[in-house]
N, C-alpha and C positions, 0 to 999 in steps of 0.2 A: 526518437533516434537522433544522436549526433551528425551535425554535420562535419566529415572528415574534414583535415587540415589540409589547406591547398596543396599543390604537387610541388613535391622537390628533388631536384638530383642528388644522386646518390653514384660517388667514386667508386669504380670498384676497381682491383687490381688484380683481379683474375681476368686469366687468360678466353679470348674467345672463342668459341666453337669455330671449328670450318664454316660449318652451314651458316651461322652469324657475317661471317668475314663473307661467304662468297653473296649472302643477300645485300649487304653492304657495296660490294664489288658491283654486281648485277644494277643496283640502283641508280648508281653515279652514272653506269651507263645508261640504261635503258631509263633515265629520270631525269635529266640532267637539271630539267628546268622546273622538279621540283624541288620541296625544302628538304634538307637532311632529316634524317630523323635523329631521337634524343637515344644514344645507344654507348653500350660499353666502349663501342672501337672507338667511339669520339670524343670518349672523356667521361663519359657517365649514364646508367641508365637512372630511365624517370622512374621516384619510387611514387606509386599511383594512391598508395591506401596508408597510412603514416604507423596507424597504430599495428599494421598486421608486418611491415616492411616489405611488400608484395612490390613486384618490377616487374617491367615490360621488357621483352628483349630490344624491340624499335620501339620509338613511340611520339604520336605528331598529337601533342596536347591542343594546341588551338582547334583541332577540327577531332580529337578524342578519338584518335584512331593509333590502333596499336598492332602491333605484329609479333607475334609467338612463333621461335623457332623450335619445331619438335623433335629437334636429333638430341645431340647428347645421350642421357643416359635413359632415353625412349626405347622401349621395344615392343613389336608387335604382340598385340593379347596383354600388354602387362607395362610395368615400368612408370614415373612418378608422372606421365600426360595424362596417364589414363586413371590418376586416382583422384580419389574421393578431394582431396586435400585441392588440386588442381582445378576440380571442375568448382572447389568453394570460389579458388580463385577468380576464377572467367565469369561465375554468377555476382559474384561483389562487382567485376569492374563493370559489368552491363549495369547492375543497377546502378553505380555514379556515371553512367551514361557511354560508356566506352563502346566501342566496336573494335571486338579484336578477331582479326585473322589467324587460321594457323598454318601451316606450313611444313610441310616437310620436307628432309634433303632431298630426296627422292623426286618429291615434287621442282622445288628447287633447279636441278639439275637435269631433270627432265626437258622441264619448258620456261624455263626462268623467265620468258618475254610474257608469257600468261599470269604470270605470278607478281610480277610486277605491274601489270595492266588491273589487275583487281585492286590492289594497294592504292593506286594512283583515281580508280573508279572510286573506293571510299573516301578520299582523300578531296576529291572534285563534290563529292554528292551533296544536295542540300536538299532540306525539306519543302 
């Protein structure tokens, strides 16, 4: 097996989800003093797998921690979070070693101080 080609940004010029802008929002607050993450609202998200063009909604590469937001075009029982294509996704970036979170508006919006505390808990962890 190939070693993928290291990680690059990738611009994108599509608009962001709410649930993207409000986890963004929530961050700067309840975060301040940590690092941004690498995301659409800041210029670009990280694209993680070169040859598949797979991206992260957030993503802190130094410590290979990522955050999935599941609104958009999610729906309960159904919709492209919960498919076959998606879960290739999450299975690839674990094995190059990623920890990714997921999230929902729901959740989000709920208790955004919990949801940020987990972030922040991967983020601090070491082995």
């Amino acid at each position: 097996m190939t070693e993928p080609r290291p990680h690059r940004l990738y611009q994108t010029k599509a608009l962001p989800a709410e649930s993207e802008l409000a986890f963004l929002a929530y961050w700067r607050i309840l975060a301040p003093d940590q690092p941004l993450p690498l995301c659409a609202e800041l210029g670009g998200e990280l694209l993680f797998h070169a040859t598949r063009g797979w991206r992260f909604d957030f993503a802190w590469p130094d410590q290979r921690v990522a955050v999935e937001m599941d609104g958009g075009r999610w729906r309960p029982g159904g919709g492209r979070h919960s498919s076959d294509s998606d879960r290739e996704k999450m299975n690839a970036a674990a094995a190059l070693g990623w920890r990714v979170l997921h999230f929902s508006p729901r959740q989000l919006l709920q208790n955004p101080a919990d949801c940020i505390a987990v972030v922040v808990r991967a983020l601090e962890w070491r082995e």
